[in-house]
C-alpha positions as CSV (number, residue, x, y, z in Angstrom):
1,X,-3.0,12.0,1.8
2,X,-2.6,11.6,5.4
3,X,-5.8,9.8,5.5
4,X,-4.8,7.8,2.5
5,X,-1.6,6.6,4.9
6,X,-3.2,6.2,7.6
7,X,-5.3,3.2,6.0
8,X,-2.3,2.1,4.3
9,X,-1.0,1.6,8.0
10,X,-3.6,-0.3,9.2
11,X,-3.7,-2.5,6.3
12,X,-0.2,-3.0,7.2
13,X,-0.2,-4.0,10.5
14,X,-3.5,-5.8,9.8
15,X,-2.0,-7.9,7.7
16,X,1.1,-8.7,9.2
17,X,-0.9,-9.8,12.4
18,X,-3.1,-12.1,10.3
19,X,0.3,-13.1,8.2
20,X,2.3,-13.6,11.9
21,X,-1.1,-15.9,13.6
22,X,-1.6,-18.0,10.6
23,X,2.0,-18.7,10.3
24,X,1.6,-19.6,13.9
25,X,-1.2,-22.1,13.8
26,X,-0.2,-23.9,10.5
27,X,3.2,-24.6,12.0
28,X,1.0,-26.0,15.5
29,X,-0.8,-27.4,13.4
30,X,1.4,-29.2,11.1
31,X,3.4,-30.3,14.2
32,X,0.6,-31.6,15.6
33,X,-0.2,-33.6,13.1
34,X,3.1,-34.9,12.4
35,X,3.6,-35.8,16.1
36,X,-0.2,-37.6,16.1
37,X,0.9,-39.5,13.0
38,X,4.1,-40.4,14.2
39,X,3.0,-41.4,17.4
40,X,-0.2,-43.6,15.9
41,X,2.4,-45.4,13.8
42,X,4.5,-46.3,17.2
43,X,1.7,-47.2,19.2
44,X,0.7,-49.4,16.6
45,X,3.4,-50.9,15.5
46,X,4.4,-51.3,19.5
47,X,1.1,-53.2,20.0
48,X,1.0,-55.3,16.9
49,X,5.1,-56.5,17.8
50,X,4.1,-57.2,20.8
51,X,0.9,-59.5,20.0
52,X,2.6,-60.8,17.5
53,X,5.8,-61.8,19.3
54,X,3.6,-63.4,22.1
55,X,1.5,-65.3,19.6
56,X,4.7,-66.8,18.0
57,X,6.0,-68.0,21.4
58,X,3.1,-68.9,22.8
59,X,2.4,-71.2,20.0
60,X,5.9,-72.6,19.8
61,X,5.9,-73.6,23.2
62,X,2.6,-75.2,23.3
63,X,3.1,-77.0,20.2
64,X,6.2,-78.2,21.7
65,X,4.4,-79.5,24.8
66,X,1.2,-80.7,23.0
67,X,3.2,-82.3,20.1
68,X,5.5,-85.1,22.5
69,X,2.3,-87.2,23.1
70,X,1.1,-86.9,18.8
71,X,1.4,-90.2,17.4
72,X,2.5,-89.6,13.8
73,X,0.6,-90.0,11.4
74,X,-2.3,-89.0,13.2
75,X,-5.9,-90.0,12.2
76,X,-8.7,-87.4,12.5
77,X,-10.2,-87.5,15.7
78,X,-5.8,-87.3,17.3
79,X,-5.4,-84.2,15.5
80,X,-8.6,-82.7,16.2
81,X,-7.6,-83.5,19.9
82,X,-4.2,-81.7,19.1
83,X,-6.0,-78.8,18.0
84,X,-8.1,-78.8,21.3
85,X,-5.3,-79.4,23.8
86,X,-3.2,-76.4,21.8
87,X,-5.4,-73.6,22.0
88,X,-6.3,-74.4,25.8
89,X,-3.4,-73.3,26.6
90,X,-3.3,-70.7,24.1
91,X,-6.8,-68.9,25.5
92,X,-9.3,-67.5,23.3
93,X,-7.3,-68.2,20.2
94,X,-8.8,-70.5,17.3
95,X,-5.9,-73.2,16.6
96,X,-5.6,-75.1,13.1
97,X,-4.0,-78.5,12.6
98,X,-3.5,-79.8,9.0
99,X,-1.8,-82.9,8.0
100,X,-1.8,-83.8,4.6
101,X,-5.9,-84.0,3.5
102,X,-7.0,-83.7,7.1
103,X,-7.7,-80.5,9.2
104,X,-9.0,-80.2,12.9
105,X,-10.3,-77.0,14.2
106,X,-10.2,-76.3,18.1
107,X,-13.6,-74.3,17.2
108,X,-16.2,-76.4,15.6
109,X,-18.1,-73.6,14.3
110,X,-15.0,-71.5,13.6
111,X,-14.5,-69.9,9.0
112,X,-11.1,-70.5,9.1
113,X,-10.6,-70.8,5.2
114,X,-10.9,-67.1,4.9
115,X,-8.3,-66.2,7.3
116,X,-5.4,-68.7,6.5
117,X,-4.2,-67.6,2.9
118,X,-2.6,-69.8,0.6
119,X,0.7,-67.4,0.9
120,X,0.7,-68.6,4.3
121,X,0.4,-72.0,4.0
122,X,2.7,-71.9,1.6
123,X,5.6,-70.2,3.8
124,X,4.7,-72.9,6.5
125,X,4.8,-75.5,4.4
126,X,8.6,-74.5,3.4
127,X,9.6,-75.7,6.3
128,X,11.7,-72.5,7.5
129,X,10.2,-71.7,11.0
130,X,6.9,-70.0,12.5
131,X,5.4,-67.3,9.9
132,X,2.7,-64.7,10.8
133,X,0.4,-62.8,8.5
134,X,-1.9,-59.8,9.9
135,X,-5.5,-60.1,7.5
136,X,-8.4,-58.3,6.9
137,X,-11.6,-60.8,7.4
138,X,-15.0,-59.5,7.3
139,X,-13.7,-56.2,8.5
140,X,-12.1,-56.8,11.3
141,X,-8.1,-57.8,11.3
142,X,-6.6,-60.9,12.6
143,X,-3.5,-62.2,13.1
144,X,-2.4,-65.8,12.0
145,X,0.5,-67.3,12.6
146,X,1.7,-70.7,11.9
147,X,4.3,-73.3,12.4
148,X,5.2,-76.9,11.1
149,X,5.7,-79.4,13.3
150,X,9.3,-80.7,13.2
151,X,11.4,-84.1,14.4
152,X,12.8,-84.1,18.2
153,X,15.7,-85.6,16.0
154,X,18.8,-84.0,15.1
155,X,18.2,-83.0,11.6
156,X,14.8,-81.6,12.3
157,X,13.0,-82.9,9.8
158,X,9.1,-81.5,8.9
159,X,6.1,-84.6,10.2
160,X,3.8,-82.6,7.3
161,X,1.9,-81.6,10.5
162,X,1.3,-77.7,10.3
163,X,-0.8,-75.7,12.8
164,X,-2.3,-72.6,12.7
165,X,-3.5,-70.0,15.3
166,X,-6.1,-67.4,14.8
167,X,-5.9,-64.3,16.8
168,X,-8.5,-61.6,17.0
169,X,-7.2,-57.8,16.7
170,X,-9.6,-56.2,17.6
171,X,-8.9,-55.1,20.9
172,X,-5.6,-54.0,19.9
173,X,-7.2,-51.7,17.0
174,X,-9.3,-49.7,19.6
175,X,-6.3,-49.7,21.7
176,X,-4.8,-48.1,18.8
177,X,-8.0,-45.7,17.5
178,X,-8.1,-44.9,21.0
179,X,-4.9,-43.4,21.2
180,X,-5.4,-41.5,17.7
181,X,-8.6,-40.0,19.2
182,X,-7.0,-38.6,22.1
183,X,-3.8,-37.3,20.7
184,X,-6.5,-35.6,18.1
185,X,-8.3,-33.9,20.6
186,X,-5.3,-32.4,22.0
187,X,-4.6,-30.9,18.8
188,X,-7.3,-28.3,19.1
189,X,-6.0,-27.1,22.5
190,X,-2.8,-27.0,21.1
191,X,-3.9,-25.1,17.7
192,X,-5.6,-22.1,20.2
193,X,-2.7,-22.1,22.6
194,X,-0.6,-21.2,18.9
195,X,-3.2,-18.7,18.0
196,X,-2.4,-17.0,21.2
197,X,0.8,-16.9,21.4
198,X,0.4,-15.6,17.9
199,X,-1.2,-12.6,19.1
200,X,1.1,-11.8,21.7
201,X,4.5,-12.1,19.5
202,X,2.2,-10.3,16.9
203,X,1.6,-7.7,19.4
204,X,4.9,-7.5,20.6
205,X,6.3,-7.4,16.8
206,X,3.6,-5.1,15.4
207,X,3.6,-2.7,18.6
208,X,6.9,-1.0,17.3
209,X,5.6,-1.3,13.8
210,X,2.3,0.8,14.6
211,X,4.6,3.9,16.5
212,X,6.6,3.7,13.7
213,X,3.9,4.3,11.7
214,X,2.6,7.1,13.6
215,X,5.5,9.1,13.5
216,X,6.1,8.7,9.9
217,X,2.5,10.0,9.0
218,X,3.2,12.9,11.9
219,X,6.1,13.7,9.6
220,X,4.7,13.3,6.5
221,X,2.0,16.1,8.1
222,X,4.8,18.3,9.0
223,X,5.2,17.3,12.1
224,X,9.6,17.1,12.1
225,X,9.8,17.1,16.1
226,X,8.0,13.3,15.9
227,X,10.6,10.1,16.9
228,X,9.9,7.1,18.4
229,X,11.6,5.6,21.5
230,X,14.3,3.3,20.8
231,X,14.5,-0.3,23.2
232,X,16.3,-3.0,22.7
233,X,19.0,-3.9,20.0
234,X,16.9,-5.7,17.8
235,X,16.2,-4.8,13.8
236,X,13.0,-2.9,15.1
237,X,14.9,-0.7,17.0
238,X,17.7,-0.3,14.4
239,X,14.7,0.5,11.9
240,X,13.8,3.0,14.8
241,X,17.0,4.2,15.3
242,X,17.5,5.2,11.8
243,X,14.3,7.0,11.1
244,X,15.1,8.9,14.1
245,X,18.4,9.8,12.4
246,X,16.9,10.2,9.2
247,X,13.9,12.8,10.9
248,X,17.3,14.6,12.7
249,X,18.6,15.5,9.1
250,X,15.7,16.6,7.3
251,X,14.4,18.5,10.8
252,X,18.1,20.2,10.5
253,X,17.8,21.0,6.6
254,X,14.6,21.9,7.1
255,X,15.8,24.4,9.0
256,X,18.8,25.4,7.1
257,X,16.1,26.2,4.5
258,X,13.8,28.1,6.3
259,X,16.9,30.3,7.6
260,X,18.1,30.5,3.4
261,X,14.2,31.6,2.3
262,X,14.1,33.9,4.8
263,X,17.4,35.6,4.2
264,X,16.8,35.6,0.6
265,X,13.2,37.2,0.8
266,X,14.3,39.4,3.2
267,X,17.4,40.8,0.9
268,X,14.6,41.2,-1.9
269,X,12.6,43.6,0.4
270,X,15.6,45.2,1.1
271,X,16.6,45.5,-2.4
272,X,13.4,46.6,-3.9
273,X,13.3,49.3,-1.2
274,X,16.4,50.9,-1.7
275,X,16.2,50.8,-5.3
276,X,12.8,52.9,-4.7
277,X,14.2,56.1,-4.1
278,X,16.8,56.4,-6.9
279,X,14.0,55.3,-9.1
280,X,11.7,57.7,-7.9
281,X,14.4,60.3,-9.4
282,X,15.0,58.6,-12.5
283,X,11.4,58.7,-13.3
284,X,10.9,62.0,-12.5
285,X,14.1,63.0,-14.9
286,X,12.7,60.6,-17.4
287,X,9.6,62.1,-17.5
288,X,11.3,65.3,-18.3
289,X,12.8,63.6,-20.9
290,X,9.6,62.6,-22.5
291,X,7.7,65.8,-22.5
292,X,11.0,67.5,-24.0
293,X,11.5,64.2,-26.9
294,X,9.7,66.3,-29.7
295,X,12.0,69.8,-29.4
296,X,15.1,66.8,-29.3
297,X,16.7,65.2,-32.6
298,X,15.4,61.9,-33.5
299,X,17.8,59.6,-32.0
300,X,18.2,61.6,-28.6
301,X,14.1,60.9,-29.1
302,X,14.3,57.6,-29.2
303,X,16.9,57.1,-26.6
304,X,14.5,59.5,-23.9
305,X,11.5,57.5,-24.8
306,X,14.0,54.3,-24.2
307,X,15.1,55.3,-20.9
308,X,11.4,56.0,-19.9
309,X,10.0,52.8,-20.9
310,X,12.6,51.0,-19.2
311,X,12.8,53.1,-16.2
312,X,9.2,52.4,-16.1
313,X,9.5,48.9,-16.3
314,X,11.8,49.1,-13.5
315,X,10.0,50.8,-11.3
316,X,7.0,47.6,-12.2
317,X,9.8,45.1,-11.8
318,X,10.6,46.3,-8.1
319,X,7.1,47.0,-6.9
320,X,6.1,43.3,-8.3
321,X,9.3,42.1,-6.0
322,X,7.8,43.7,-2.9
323,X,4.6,42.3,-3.7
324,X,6.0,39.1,-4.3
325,X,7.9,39.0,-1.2
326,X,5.0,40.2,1.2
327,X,3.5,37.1,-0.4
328,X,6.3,34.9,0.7
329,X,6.4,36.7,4.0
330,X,2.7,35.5,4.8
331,X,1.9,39.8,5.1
332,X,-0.4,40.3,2.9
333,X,-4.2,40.7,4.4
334,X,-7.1,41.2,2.2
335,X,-9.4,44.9,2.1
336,X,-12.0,42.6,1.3
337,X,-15.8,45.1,0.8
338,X,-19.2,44.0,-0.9
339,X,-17.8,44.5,-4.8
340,X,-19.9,44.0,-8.1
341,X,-17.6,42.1,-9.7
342,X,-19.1,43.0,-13.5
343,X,-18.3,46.6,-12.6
344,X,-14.9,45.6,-11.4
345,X,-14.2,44.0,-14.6
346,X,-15.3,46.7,-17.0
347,X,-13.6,49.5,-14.8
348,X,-9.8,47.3,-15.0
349,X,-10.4,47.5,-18.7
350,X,-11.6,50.9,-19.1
351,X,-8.5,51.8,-17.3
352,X,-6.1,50.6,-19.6
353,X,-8.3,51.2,-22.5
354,X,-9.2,47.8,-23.7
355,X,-13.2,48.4,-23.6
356,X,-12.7,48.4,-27.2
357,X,-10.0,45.5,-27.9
358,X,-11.8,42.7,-25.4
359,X,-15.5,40.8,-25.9
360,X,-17.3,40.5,-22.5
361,X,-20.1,38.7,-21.4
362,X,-20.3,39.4,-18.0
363,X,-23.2,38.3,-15.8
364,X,-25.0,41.5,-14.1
365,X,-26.0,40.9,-9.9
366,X,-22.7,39.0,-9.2
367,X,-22.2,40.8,-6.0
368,X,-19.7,39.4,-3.9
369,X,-16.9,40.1,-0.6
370,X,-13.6,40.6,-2.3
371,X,-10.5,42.9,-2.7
372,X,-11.3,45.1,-5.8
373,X,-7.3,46.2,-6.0
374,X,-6.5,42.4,-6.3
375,X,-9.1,41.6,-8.5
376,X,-8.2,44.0,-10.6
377,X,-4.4,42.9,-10.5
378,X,-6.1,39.5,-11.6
379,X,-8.1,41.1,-14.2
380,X,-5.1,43.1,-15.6
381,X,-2.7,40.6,-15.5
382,X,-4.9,38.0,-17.6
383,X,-6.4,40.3,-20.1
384,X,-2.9,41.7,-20.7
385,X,-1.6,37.9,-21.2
386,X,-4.6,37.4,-23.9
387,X,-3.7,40.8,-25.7
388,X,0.2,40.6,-25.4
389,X,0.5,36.9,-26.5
390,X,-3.2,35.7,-28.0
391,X,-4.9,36.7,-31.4
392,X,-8.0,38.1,-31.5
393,X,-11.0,38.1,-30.3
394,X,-10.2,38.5,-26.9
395,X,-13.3,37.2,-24.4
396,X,-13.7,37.8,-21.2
397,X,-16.6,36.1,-19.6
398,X,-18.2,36.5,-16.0
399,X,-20.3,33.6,-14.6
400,X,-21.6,32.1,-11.4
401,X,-22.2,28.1,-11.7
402,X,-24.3,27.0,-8.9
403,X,-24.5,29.6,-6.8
404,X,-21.7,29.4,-4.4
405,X,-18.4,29.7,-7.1
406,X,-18.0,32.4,-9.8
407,X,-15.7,32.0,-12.7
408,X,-14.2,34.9,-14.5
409,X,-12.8,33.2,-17.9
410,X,-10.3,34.7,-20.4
411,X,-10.0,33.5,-23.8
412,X,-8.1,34.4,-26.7
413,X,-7.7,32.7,-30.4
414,X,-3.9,33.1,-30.9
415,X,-0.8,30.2,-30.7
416,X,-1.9,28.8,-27.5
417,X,0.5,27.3,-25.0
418,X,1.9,24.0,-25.0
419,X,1.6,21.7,-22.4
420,X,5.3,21.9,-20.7
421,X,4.5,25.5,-20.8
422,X,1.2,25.4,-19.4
423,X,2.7,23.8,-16.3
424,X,5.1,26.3,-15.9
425,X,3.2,29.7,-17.1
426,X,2.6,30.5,-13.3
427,X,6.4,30.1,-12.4
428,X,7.9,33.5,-11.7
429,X,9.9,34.5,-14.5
430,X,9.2,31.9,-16.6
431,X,9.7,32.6,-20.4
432,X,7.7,30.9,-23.1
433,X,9.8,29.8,-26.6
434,X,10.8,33.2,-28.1
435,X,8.5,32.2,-31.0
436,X,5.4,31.9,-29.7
437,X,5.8,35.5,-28.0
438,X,3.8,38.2,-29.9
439,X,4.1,41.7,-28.9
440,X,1.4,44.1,-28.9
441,X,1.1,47.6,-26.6
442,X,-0.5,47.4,-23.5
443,X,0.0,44.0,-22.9
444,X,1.2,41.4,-20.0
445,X,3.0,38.8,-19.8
446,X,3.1,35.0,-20.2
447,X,5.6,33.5,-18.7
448,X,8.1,37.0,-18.8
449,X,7.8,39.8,-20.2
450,X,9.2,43.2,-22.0
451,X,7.9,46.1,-23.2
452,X,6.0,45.7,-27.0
453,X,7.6,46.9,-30.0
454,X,7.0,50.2,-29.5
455,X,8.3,50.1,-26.3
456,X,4.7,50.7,-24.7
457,X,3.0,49.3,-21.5
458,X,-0.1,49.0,-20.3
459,X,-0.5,51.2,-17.4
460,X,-1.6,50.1,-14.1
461,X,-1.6,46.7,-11.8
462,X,1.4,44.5,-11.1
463,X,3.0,42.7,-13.0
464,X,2.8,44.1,-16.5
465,X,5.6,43.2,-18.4
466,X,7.9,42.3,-15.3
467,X,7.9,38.1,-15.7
468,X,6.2,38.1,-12.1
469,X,2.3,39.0,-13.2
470,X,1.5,35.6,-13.7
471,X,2.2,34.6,-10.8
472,X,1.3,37.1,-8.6
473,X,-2.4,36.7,-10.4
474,X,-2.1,33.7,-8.9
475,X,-1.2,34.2,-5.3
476,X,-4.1,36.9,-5.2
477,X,-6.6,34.7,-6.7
478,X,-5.4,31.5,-3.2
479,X,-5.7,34.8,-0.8
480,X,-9.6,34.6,-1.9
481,X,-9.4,30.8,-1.8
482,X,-9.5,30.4,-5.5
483,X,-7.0,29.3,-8.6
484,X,-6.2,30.0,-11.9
485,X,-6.2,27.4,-14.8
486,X,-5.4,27.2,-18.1
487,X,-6.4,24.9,-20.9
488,X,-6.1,24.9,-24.5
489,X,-9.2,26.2,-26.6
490,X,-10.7,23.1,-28.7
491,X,-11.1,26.3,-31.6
492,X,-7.7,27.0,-30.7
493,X,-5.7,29.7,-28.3
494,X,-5.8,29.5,-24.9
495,X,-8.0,30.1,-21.9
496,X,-7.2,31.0,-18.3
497,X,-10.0,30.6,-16.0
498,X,-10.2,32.1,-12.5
499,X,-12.4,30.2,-9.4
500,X,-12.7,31.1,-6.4
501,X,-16.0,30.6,-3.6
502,X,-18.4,33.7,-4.1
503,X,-19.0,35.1,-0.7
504,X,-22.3,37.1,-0.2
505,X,-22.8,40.4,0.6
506,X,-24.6,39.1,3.8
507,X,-21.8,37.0,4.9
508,X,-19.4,38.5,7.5
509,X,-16.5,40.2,5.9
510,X,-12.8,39.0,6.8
511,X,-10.1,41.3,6.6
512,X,-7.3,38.9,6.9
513,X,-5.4,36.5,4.2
């Protein structure tokens, strides 16, 4: 589990880095591109104003000062002198002069056709002032303006003489690309610088987040001393500040626990010890009792072997306490020698004479370092279960898969357990539904316990009839670093099977739990 945290963590943190520098770089790099875009537009709309404005002007005023000398209408070889005399002053632009059919070019060898559109001429030929258009010829974009030619009279009248100028854009669009190329290649110094400063605002985030981390998975280990150090007033340290509020309670009722299991395990020992000598005495007079039933009248019988069954379960009931409670208390240490555990079987049952009442199939040579008492408690406690609440036939089978495990199996054929019960049958004092419960002499218990119907026992080992077998079964079978499980027979009944590591002879022996 803490493992399994542990990567959670990282994954975590991992993630919210990557989350926190890609958050980073998009936004640098969205802005980026935003501010390149925006400035390219700008620049370029800055530039072609500009050219655009001076084209205009130029042209007016040079039409102006070329136009006084034009005799109107002009002939051919005047307006192709027009042409000529505007665009010297007008440098390397190609000038157009069109009156009615006739056109003059101030470059000879000039395409004109394909740059002048016929929405242009159109516009100019309105009448209503200089007009520009920005085209795409062969490529490369131009920008044409043009102007008719108007009266020095007072209602300005159009002459039908319209004239043209052609200039190349070219230089202004690698002005313009220019300026796109650098502003793009500052975009990848910016993009890194984000990336950085992404990692160190990740860092600075994520540093909190990884101690908080680490102290939750030392607490989830147990650990309920771990905090983290509280800085700043941020969330982060309000989330700190809080876990170390919330670790300050559970550290405290931890302890208030502790102090409650303690007291309460320590007023069971104390119980069950003084409860041992007044029931040393009422076993002794209840023996007495039960040697004399026969000479006594039928109910004073009954009622002697009564109090002796009952005094006997007592006296089971408050040794299982102690038990129970040295369990609790961590005391109880293993007399762990080299035991055949088939012999150990067949001796628990041959004590309680149920040789004749249980199958076995025990493996022979299963020789291993164990507690015998215990195992027999295990033994007793299981078999008794089977007898007291199973049906017949009762098997008990001994086996050592693999070598390094052995499993002691007991399996009976009578109402089984269902499965809220099988959860609970190793609870102490757990009782089964009344009618399931099937009392036979000599028996266990499954989940309680009581004397049978003829208010027998079976004699020996804890737990027998007390509630608390089951689980003290259990607790011995952890001390050799095994469990106890129970399933449901597919024939029907139910089956408990012991496993715990088989420790060889050779091995050293521990004596401790």
């Amino acid at each position: 589990m803490r493992r399994s945290l542990g990567r959670g963590s990282r994954r975590l943190v991992g993630g919210l880095r990557v989350r926190l520098v890609v958050t980073f770089v998009l936004v640098a790099l969205v802005s980026a591109v935003t501010a390149t875009a925006l400035a390219y537009r700008d620049a370029r709309t800055a530039v072609l104003q500009r050219t655009q404005n001076t084209a205009v002007n130029d042209l007016r005023e040079r039409v102006a000062v070329v136009g006084a000398g034009l005799d109107l209408p002009p002939d051919q070889r005047s307006l192709s002198r027009f042409a000529a005399k505007v665009s010297e002053g007008l440098g390397a632009r190609i000038v157009v002069a069109r009156h009615q059919d006739l056109t003059a070019v101030s470059d000879a060898y000039a395409d004109t056709e394909g740059r002048i559109t016929a929405e242009l001429r159109a516009a100019v030929r309105s009448g209503d002032g200089a007009r520009f258009q920005r085209v795409q010829w062969r490529g490369d974009p131009y920008l044409v303006v043009g102007t008719p030619v108007t009266y020095a009279d007072g209602d300005r009248r159009t002459s039908g003489l319209e004239v043209f100028v052609i200039t190349d854009l070219r230089a202004e669009r690698d002005d313009t690309a220019a300026l796109l190329d650098s502003v793009r290649t500052g975009t990848v110094p910016v993009v890194v610088l984000a990336a950085l400063l992404a990692l160190l605002a990740a860092g600075t985030v994520l540093r909190p987040v990884r101690k908080l981390g680490r102290a939750t998975r030392e607490l989830a280990a147990g650990d309920l001393g771990s905090r983290v150090a509280v800085r700043g007033h941020d969330e982060l340290a309000d989330l700190a500040r809080t876990f170390n509020e919330t670790a300050d309670a559970l550290q405290a009722s931890d302890a208030e626990l502790r102090a409650q299991e303690a007291k309460a395990r320590r007023f069971v020992a104390d119980v069950s010890h003084e409860l041992r000598t007044p029931l040393a005495a009422m076993t002794m007079v209840a023996t007495v009792l039960e040697e004399d039933a026969d000479q006594l009248p039928p109910d004073a019988a009954h009622a002697a072997r009564t109090v002796g069954a009952e005094t006997a379960r007592l006296s089971r009931l408050v040794e299982d306490l102690m038990e129970i409670s040295r369990f609790d208390a961590g005391a109880v240490r293993l007399d762990a020698t080299v035991t055949d555990l088939a012999d150990t079987v067949r001796a628990s049952l041959a004590l309680r004479g149920w040789t004749d009442r249980v199958t076995v199939e025990l493996r022979q040579d299963v020789r291993a370092v164990v507690d015998r008492r215990r195992i027999d408690v295990i033994v007793a406690n299981l078999v008794g279960n089977a007898l007291r609440h199973g049906a017949p036939p009762v098997t008990v089978t001994l086996a050592a898969p693999g070598g390094d495990r052995v499993t002691l199996e007991v399996a009976d054929r009578g109402p089984g357990l269902p499965p809220e019960a099988r959860e609970r049958v190793f609870d102490r004092f757990y009782k089964a539904d009344a009618a399931r419960t099937r009392s036979t002499p000599g028996g266990g218990d499954r989940g309680g316990g009581g004397p049978g119907e003829d208010g027998s026992f079976g004699q020996g080992g804890f737990g027998q009839g007390s509630g608390l077998g089951m689980a003290i079964a259990l607790e011995n079978a952890r001390l050799h670093g095994g469990t106890i499980e129970v399933a449901e027979r597919p024939q029907g009944g139910a089956v408990f099977t012991l496993r715990m590591p088989l420790r060889h002879p050779e091995e050293e022996e521990e004596g401790d739990g």
